[in-house]
N, C-alpha and C positions, 0 to 999 in steps of 0.2 A: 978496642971496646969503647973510648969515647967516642972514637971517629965513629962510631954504629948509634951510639945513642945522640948523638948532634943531627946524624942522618935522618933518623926518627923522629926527630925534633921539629926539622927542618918538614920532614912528611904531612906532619900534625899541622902544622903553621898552612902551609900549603892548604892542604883540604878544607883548613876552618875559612880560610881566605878566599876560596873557591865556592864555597856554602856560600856567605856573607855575601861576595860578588854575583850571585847570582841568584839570592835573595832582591837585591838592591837593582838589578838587571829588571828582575820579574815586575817590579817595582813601579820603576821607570817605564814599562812596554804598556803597564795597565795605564798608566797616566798618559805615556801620549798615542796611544789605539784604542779609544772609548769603546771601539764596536766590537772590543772581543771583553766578552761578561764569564766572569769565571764564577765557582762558590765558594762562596766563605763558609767557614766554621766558630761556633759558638766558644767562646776560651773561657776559663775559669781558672778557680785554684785547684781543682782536680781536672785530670785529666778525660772526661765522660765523650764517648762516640754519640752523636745527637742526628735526629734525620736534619739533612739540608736543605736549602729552597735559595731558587734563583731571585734575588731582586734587578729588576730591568726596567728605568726609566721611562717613562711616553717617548718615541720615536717622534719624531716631526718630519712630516715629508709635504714640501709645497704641490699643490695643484697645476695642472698642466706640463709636469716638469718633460723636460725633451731627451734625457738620459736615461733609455726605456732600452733594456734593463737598468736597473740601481739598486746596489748592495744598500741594505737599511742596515743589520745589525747583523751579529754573529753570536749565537750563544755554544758554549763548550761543558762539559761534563767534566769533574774532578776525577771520576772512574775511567779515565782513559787507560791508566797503569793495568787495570786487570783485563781489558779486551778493546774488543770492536763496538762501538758507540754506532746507533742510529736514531737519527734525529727527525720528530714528522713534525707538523703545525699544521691545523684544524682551526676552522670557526669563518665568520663572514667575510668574503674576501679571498678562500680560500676553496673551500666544498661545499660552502653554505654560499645563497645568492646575496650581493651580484659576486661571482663565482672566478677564477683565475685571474687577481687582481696580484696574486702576492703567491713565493712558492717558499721552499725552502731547500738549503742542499743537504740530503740526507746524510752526509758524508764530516763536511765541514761545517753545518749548524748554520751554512749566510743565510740571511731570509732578506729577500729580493721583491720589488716591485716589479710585475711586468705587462702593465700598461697603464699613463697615463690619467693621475685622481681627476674626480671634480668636488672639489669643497660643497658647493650647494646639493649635490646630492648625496654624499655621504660624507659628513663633517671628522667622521674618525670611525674607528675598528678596532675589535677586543677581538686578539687570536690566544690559542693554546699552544706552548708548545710543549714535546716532548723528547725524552732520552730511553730509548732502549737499545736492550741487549740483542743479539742477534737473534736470540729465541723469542722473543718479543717482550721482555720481562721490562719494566718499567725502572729503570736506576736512580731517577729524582723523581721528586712529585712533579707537575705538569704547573707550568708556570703560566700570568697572563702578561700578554704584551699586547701595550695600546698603541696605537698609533693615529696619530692626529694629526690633519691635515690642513697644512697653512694656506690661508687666504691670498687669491690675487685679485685686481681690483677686474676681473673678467666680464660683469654684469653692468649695463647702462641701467641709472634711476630711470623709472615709469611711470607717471601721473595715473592716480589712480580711476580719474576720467578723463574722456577725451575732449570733455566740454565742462567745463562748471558754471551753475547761475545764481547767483541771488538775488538781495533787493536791499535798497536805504530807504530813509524817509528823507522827502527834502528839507531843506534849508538843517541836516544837520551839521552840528560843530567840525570840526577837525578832529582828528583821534578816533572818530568815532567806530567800532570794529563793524563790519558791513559781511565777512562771511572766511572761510579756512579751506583751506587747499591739501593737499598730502601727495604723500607717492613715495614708492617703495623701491629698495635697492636687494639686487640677491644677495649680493657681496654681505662679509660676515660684519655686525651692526658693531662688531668691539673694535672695528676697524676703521682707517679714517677711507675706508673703500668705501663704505656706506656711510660716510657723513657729508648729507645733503643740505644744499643751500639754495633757495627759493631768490627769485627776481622778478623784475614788469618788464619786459622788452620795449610794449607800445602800448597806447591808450587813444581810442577813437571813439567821440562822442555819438551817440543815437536822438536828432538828427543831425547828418556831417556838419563840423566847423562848429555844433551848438554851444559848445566851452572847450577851449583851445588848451587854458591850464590843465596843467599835472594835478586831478585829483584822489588819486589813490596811491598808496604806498602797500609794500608789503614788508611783514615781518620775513629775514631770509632762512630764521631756524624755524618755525613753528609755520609759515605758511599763511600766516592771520592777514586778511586784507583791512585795511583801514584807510578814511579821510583822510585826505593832506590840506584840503582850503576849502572856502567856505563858497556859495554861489549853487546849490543844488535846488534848484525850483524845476519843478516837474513841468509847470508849461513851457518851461523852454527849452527844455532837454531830457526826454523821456530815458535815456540809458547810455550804457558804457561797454564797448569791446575792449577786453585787455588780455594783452599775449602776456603768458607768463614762461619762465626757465628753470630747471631743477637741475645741479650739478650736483657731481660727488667729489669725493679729495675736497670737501672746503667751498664746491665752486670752481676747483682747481682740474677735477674729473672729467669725466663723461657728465653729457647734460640728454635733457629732452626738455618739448615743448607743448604747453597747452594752452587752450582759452579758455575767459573767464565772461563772463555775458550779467553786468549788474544793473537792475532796471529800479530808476528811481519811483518810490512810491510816492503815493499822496497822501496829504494832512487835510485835515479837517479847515480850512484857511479858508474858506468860502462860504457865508452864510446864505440861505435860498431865500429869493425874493418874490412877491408875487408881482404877476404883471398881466392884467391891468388888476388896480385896487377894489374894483367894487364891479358888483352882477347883479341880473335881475334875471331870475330864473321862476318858472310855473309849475303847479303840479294841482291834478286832480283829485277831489275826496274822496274818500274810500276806497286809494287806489294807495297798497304798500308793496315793499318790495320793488319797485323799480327807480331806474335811473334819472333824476330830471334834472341836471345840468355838470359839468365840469370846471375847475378854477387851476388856472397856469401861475407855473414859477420857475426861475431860472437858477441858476449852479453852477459857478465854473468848475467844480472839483468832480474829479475824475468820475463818469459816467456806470451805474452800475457798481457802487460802490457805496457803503453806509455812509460818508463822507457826503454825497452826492442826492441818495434816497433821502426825501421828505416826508416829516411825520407832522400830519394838520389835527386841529384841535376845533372843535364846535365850541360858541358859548352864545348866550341869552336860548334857550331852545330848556324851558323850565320841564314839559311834557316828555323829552325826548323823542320827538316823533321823527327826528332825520338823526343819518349819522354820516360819516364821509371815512370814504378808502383811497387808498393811495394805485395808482398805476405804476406795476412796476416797471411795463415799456419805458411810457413816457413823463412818469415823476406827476402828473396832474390830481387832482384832489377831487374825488368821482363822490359826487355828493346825491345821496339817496333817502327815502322817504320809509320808517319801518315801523311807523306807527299810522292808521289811517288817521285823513285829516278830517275835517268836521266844517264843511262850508257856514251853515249856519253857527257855529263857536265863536271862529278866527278867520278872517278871508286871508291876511297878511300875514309872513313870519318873518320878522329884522334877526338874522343872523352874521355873526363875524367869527371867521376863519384866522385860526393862526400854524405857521408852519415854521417848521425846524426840521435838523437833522437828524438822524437817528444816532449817529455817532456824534459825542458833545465836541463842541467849538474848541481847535488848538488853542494853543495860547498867544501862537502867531498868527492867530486872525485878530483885525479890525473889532474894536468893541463897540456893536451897533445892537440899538434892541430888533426885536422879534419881527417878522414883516407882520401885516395885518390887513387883510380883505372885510368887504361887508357885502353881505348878499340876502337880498331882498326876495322871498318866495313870495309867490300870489295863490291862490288854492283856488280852483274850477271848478262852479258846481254841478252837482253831475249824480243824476238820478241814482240810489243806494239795492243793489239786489238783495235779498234774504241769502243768509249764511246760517249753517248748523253750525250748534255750539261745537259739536265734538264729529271728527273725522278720524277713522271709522267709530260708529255707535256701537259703542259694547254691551251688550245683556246675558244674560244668564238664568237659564229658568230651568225648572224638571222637565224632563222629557216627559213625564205623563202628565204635563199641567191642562186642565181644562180647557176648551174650547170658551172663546170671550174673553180669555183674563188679560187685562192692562199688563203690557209687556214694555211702553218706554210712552213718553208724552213730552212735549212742549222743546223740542228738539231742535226746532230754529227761531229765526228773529229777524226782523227787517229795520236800517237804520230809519225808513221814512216811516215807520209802523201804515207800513199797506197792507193788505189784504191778503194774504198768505193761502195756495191750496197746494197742498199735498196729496203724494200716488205715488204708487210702489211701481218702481220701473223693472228690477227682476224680481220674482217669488218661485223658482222652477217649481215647488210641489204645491205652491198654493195655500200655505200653511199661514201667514199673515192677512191682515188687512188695516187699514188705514181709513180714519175721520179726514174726512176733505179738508175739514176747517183748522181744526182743532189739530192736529197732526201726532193724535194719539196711536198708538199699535196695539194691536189684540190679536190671540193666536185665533183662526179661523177653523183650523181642524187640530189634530192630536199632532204629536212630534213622532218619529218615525227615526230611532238609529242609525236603522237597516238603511236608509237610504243613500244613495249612491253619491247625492249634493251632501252628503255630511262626512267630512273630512275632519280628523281627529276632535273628532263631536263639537263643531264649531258647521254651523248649517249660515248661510253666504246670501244675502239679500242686499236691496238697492234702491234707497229712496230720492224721490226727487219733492222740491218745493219751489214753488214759481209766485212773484208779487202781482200786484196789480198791471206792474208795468211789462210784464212778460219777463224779468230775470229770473233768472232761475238756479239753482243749488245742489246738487247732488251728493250723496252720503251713502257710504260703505255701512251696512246694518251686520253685525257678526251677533250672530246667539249662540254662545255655548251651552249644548244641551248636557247637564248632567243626568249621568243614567241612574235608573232606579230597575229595581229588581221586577222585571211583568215576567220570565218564562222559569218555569224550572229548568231542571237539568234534565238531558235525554242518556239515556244508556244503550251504550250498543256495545257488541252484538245482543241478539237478543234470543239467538241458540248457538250449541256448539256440542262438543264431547269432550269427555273426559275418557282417561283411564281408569278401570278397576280397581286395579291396582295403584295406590296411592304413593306410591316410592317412586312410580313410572317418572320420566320429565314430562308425557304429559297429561298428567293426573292433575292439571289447572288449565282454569280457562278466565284469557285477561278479557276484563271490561274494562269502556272507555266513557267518562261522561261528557257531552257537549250542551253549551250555556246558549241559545240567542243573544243572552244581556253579555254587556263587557266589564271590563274591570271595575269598580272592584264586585261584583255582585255576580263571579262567575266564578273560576276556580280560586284556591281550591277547593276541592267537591270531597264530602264525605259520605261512605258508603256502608251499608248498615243491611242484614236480613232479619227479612222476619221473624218475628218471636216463635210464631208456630213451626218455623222450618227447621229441621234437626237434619245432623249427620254432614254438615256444611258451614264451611266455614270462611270468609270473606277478609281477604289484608289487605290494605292501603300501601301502592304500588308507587304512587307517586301523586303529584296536585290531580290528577285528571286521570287515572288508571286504579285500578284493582284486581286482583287474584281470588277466583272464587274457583276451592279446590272444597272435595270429598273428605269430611272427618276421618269416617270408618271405610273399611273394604265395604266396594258397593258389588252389587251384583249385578249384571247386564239390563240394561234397560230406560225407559225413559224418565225422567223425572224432571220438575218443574222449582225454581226456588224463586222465592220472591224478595228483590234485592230495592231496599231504600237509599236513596241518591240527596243528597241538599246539597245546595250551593253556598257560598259566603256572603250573601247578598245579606241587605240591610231591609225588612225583614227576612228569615231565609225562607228560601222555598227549597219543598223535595219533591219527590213522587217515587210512588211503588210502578215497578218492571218487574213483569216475571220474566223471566230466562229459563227458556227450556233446555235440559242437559240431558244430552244422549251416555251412558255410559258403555262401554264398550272394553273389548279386549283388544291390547295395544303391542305393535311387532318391538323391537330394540329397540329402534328409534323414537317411539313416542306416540305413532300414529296408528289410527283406528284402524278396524280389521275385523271382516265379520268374519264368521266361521265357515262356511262355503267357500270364501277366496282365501282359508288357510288350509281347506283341505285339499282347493282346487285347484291352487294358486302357482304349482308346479308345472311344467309340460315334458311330459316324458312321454316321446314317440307320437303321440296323435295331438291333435289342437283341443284348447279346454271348450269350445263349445263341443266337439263332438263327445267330449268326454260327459261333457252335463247332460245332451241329447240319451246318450246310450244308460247314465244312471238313471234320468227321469223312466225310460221306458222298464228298465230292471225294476224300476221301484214299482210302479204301477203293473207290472205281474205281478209281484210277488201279493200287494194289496189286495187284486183282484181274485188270488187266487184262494188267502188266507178271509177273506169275506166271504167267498162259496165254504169254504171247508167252517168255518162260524157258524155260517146259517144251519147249517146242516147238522152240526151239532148238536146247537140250541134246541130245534126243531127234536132232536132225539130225547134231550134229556128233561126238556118238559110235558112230556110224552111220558118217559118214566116217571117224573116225579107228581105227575098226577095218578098214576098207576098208583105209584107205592104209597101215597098219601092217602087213599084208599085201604092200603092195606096195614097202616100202621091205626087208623081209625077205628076199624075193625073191632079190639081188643084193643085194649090196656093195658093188657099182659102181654100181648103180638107186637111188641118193640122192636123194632128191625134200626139198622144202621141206614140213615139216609144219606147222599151224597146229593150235597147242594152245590147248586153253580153259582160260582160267584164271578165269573169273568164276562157275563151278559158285556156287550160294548153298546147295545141298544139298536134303534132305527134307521140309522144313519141319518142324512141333512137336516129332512122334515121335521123331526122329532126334535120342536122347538120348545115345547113347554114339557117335557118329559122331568124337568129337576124340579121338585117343590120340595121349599125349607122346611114345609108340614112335615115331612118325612123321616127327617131328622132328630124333631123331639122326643122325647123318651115320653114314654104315654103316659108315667106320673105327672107331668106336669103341661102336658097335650090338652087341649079342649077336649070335654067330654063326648066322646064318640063311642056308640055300638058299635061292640068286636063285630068281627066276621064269624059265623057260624061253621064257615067251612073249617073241615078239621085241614089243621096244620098250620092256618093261617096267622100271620104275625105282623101284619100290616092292619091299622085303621082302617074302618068303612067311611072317613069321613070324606069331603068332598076329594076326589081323587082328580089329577092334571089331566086335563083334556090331551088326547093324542091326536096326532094330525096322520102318523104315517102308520094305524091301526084302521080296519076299515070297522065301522058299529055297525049293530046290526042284522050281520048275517050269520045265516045258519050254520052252524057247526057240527060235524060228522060226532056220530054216534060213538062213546069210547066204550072198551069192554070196562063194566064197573063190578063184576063180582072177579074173586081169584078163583082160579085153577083149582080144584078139588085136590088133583094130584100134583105132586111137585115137581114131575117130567113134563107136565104142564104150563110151567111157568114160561120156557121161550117162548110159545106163539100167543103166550098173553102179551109179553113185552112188546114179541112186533107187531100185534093189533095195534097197541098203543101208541109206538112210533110213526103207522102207518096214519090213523087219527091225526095227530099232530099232524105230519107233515102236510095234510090234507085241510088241516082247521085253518080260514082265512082268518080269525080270531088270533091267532098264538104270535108268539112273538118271534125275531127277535127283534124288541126296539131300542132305542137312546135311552136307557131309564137308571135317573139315580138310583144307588143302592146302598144300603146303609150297612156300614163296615163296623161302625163305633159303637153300635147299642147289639147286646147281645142278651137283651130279653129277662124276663124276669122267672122264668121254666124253661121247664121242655118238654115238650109234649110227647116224645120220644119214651121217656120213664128212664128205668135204670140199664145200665149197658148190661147188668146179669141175664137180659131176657134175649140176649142177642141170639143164643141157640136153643136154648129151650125157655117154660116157665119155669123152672125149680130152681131151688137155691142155688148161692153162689157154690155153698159148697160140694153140690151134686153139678157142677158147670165143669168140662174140660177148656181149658185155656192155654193147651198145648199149639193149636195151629197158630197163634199170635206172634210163636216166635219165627214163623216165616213171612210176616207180613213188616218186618223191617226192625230197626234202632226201639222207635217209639212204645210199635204194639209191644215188641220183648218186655220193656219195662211195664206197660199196663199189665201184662200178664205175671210177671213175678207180685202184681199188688193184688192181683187176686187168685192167685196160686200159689202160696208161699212155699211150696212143696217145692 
């Protein structure tokens, strides 16, 4: 039994000693194999399962390295115990571009470079990696691993020109900084790979040998060139070539090399001198504006340069009448005349000249005062032409200004006061004239707009003035004509159509006004109708346009409106246009349309002339036809009714029913004066006229309308004038009478108004009871009535009550 528990003992010891060792093992392996990353676990006073996360150091991998493949790191998964582990890695460098630079072993977690970094193009890389399950399940979260790439000194420094140039000013100090250089390295700058250091290789003066010393130095961090010793004088040595050197490592590196081109400037160290001190130059009176002499000076400092360029001064010259300029060629002092001179004044002018430079004196020039010339003018005298005060002469008048009126006077002047004549050298319309002496202007005719010489109402003339001595003058004459209101307004169109119908589009018709006169006394134009014009109505369409449309539905035909137009003019003018408007019936669109080409307007099977050929002739039969069957009518029924007018005459108590014609159409063409207004009065209020005696008559004897298509005067066939004894008598009394008629050259039918609207003050007829017999109504039968239609039925129940 002990021996079993000592053995047990011994077990226990063992294991824990075995744990412990290989705790301690594991230990040690992480400490010296960095590149296998395992995960840790969060510890506490309780025991809590927590999710994990790989922490994995930046990787450092040098540029260019030559061991291609190269294991970088290895990551491993705590979850090995429960299966098979696979491991991907994702991101730039991998399957993002630049693309198969880095892989990984799915198996064992190495992740391997497999070709060749370059620092300056990609300085580091952030990958992903991961841990899954064979079903693709993710076991940790996805970790980043950076990796950065160390520097080699692989890149030469580069000047960042292949020439550099500046400039100094001479005679400066020592130290003094003159100009900066640079140049860049790929290599990474936290490196001593890119730490550059600047040198002067050689220095050769501009011209050769002109200064032998060393005079520039260079700073070797910053590139700064500066003086070393003193002797920079520009006349003697215009410039400096200098090779310079840039290393890296210190200097200790890679180098390159460039030039450096410093050209010495100039100072102001030369003051200009004149040479020779004094002139004697000429100039003529009344001659300005030109050149009459020049004055030299000399410079040694650089040519074309403010340093160099000379600024000259006038003085005793109280009038100003000279001034002097500079030549920028050649530095001389060009001395000119800008006021005329005056022979008889001044013959002589004592003037002194002084010159400087434009830019002020260094401080290393010589202290000398100013140079100073003196120059003597003589003035030539010299007969004076006449000059206009003003070039061009400006005026301004109305364009409707009178013929005669003073338009400009007293326009020139001569210095010797000679004899002055004047004349218009162009006038194109002849609308000026001119005093010879006096050199007054007057318009000679009216001013004219329209004209084709007046250009934005400024009309172009051209005078000239000549002295005693023959000189002479010329002068630009401009007269701006201001317009005044002379024309009214015109309106057009001055006919057109409208639609009937007023809702049509076009049931309006636009007018337009146009002005002869111009602005402002032209548009805009206001438009206005007549007070007496009705059923029309006119709106203002824009400055120059208006709409003259129908108030009410119109009905076909012509019509006239009389439309007032003014202008804007100062006073304003108008005037009355009539416009004559057709109105018409209008198709969809708007447009007129008589009624023949809407009824004709079709072609269905034959062509519309023949169609109109074949209606004209249909029409004129039918005319023809229904005018025979007219006449013949007529011809009967005044035949009868002078018959029965007879026979209603007869008695008083013999009242028969007369059937009057009232469709007479008259004489046809002839029968011009056939309508008189007499006709139409009602005889109450008619001039006193004797009835007609003849029974039945109902018409005036007063002057009755002369006929043209009635022949006067001939004899007329005899009519039966007694009735028939017996009443089987009565046909061949009718046809006597018909037969009469058609035989009487007297009868009608003619043109003849007839009066529709007066129906008399009796009737001569008596009462309708006597229509079949004379005895009372009540002894009347007024049974046949009810076969004579609607009407009679009802007259006969009024006097039948039966």
């Amino acid at each position: 039994m002990r021996m079993a528990v000592r053995m047990l003992a011994v077990c226990v010891l063992l294991v824990f000693g075995q744990v412990l060792s290989f705790a301690e093992h594991q230990q040690n392996e992480a400490e010296q194999n960095p590149l296998t990353l395992n995960l840790w676990r969060n510890q506490g006073k309780e025991v809590v399962r927590v999710k994990r996360d790989w922490i994995i150091p930046q990787i450092r991998v040098s540029e260019n390295s030559k061991q291609i493949p190269e294991d970088l790191v290895q990551i491993k998964s705590d979850k090995i115990f429960s299966g098979e582990v696979i491991y991907k890695l994702e991101g730039p460098g991998v399957d993002q571009e630049p693309k198969n630079l880095f892989e990984i072993d799915d198996k064992s977690g190495v992740i391997r470079s497999k070709k060749p970094l370059d620092r300056e193009k990609h300085s580091s890389f952030t990958l992903k990696a991961f841990a899954l399950s064979p079903s693709g399940e993710r076991l940790e979260n996805p970790t980043t691993i950076e990796i950065v790439v160390l520097d080699q000194n692989d890149n030469r420094p580069v000047f960042t020109q292949k020439q550099f140039s500046g400039s100094v000013p001479e005679f400066s100090v020592p130290g003094t900084p003159v100009m900066s250089v640079s140049a860049t390295d790929a290599d990474d700058p936290m490196t001593e790979n890119a730490a550059l250091s600047y040198s002067i290789i050689s220095q050769e003066s501009i011209p050769d040998n002109g200064v032998t010393k060393t005079m520039f130095g260079i700073n070797n961090q910053t590139g700064t060139i500066y003086t070393r010793d003193v002797g920079l004088d520009r006349e003697v040595v215009q410039g400096f070539k200098l090779k310079l050197q840039v290393a890296d490592m210190g200097g200790e590196g890679l180098n390159s090399e460039s030039e450096v081109i410093i050209l010495v400037s100039d100072i102001n160290n030369h003051p200009p001198q004149f040479s020779p001190a004094s002139y004697s130059l000429t100039a003529e009176e009344n001659v300005f504006g030109v050149e009459i002499g020049r004055v030299n000076v000399t410079d040694r400092d650089d040519p074309g340069t403010r340093n160099w360029e000379a600024k000259y001064t006038l003085s005793n010259d109280p009038d100003r009448n000279f001034a002097i300029r500079t030549d920028p060629d050649t530095n001389q002092g060009i001395l000119t005349v800008v006021k005329p001179l005056d022979y008889e004044a001044q013959r002589e002018h004592a003037l002194f000249v002084t010159v400087e430079n434009l830019s002020p004196l260094s401080s290393k020039a010589p202290n000398v005062p100013l140079s100073t010339a003196s120059v003597l003018v003589t003035v030539l005298n010299k007969n004076e032409g006449p000059h206009f005060k003003e070039n061009p002469i400006q005026i301004e008048v109305l364009e409707s200004v009178d013929p005669g009126t003073l338009l400009k006077g007293a326009m020139a002047s001569d210095p010797d006061h000679s004899e002055l004549r004047y004349e218009i050298s162009k006038d194109p319309e002849g609308w000026l004239e001119i005093h010879r002496n006096t050199g007054d202007i007057k318009s000679k005719r009216n001013f004219n707009m329209q004209s084709p010489h007046v250009r934005n109402n400024v009309y172009t003339a051209v005078v000239k003035v000549t002295d005693a001595g023959g000189l002479s003058d010329t002068a630009t004459l401009k007269i701006l004509l201001r317009e005044t209101n002379d024309f009214p307004p015109l309106l057009t169109p001055l006919s057109g159509s409208v639609c009937t119908d007023a809702s049509s589009t076009g049931s309006a018709l636009y007018l337009s006004a146009t002005d002869k006169d111009g602005p402002p006394h032209a548009a805009p134009f206001t438009f206005a109708i007549d007070e007496l014009t009705v059923n029309w109505t006119i709106t203002q369409f824009n400055n120059t346009h208006a709409v003259l449309r129908p108030a009410v539905e119109l009905e076909p035909g012509d019509y006239t409106v009389m439309v007032y137009v003014t202008d804007s003019g100062s006073p304003r003018l108008g005037a009355f246009a009539q416009v004559n408007v057709t109105a018409c019936h209008c198709d969809p669109y708007g447009d007129c349309k008589s009624e023949a080409g809407t009824i004709l307007g079709s072609r269905v099977g034959i062509s519309f002339l023949a169609l109109f050929i074949i209606s004209v002739c249909v029409a004129l039969l039918i005319v023809l036809f229904l005018l025979a069957v007219a006449l013949a009518a007529c011809g009967r029924r005044h035949h009868i009714k002078k018959e029965t007018g007879l026979l209603v005459g007869e008695s008083e108590d013999d009242v028969r029913d007369n059937v009057l014609n009232y469709d007479e159409q008259g004489g046809g063409e002839e029968d011009e004066n056939a309508f008189n207004i007499d006709l139409l009065w009602n005889p109450r209020d008619a001039p006193s006229n004797p009835w007609s005696s003849h029974p039945g008559s109902a018409v005036p004897r007063g002057k009755q309308p002369l006929r043209k298509d009635a022949p006067h005067n001939l004899p007329s066939p005899a009519y039966p004038r007694r009735p028939p004894a017996d009443p089987s008598d009565i046909e061949d009394y009718i046809n006597d009478g018909l037969e009469a008629a058609d035989n009487d050259p007297n009868m009608p039918p003619y043109d003849t108004a007839l009066i529709y609207d007066y129906e008399g003050d009796g009737s001569v007829a008596g009462s309708l009871s006597s229509i079949a017999s004379g005895s009372s109504d009540g002894d009347q039968d007024y049974d046949y009535l009810n076969d004579w239609g609607p009407r009679f039925q009802k007259l006969a129940h009024m006097y039948d009550p039966r």
